[in-house]
DOKEFI-519133 format. One record per residue (C-alpha): residue in one letter; x, y, z. Coordinates in steps of 0.02 Angstrom, whole numbers, plus 50000, padded with zeros to 5 digits. Example, Ala and Ser with C-alpha at 12.3 -4.5 7.8 and 13.67 -1.06 7.14 Angstrom:
BEGIN
A|50615|49775|50390
S|50684|49947|50357
% end
This chain:
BEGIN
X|69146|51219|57503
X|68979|51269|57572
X|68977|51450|57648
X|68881|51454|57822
X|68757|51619|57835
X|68796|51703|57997
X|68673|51762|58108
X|68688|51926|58180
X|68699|51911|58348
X|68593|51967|58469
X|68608|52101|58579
X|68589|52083|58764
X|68500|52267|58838
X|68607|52369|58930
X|68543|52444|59071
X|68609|52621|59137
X|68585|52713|59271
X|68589|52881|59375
X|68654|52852|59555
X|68678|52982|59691
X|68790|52941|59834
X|68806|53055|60008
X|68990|53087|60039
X|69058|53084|60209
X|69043|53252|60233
X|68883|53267|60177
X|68894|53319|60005
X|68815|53249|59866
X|68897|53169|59691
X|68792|53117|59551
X|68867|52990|59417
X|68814|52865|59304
X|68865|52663|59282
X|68814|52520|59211
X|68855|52420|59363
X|68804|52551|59518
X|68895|52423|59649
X|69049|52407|59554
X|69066|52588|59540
X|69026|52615|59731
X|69169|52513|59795
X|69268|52586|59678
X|69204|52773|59739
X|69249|52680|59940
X|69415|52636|59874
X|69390|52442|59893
X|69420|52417|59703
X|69528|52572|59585
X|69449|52718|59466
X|69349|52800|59609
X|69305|52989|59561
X|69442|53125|59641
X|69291|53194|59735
X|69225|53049|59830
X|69433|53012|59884
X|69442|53137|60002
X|69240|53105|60040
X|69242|52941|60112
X|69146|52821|60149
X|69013|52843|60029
X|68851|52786|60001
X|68726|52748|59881
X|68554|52855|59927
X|68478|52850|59737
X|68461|52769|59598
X|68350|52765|59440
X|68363|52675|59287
X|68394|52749|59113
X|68367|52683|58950
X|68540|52720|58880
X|68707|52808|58918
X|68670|52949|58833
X|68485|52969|58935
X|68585|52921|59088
X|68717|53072|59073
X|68568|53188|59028
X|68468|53134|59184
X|68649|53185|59291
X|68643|53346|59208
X|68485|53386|59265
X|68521|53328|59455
X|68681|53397|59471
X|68616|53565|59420
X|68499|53534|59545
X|68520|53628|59702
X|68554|53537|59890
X|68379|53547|59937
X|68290|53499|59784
X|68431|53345|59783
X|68373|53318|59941
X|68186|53307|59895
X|68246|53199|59773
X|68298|53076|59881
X|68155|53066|60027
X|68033|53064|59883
X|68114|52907|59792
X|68153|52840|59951
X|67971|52854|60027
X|67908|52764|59845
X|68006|52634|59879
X|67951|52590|60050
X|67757|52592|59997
X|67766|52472|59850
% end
């Protein structure tokens, strides 16, 4: 009997990300997924596991986004825009928003 070597297999990248979404009322929740538009119809309700928050907050939708290089950099980046404050979310979000609509 011949024994077969087994190649490790290879690892597809994983890309996470930071994502901001305006609430209804105005508000602002910060999260992380793997799949933003999955986890934005689940946050509208179309599809289950939406956040407590964004239930009573809806419709809500997706105002920023940035790519991070793994979970763990992902949940740090929320950290640091969660504790930011309205304004300075705010900034946030016209300054993404206006480098996006120059390139």
């Amino acid at each position: 009997m011949t024994s077969k070597k087994l190649e490790p297999a290879e690892e597809t990248p994983v890309q996470w990300y930071v994502y901001v979404l305006r609430c209804a009322d105005n508000s602002l929740y910060t999260g992380v997924a793997l799949n933003v538009n999955k986890r934005l119809d689940e946050h509208n309700g179309i599809t289950k596991n939406g956040a407590k928050y964004t239930h009573a907050r809806r419709p809500v939708q997706l105002v920023y986004q940035e790519p991070a290089d793994s979970r763990s950099e992902a949940c740090k980046r929320e950290y640091v825009i969660r504790n930011l404050k309205k304004p300075q979310k705010e900034n946030l979000i016209k300054i993404k928003n206006l480098a996006h609509c120059t390139t």
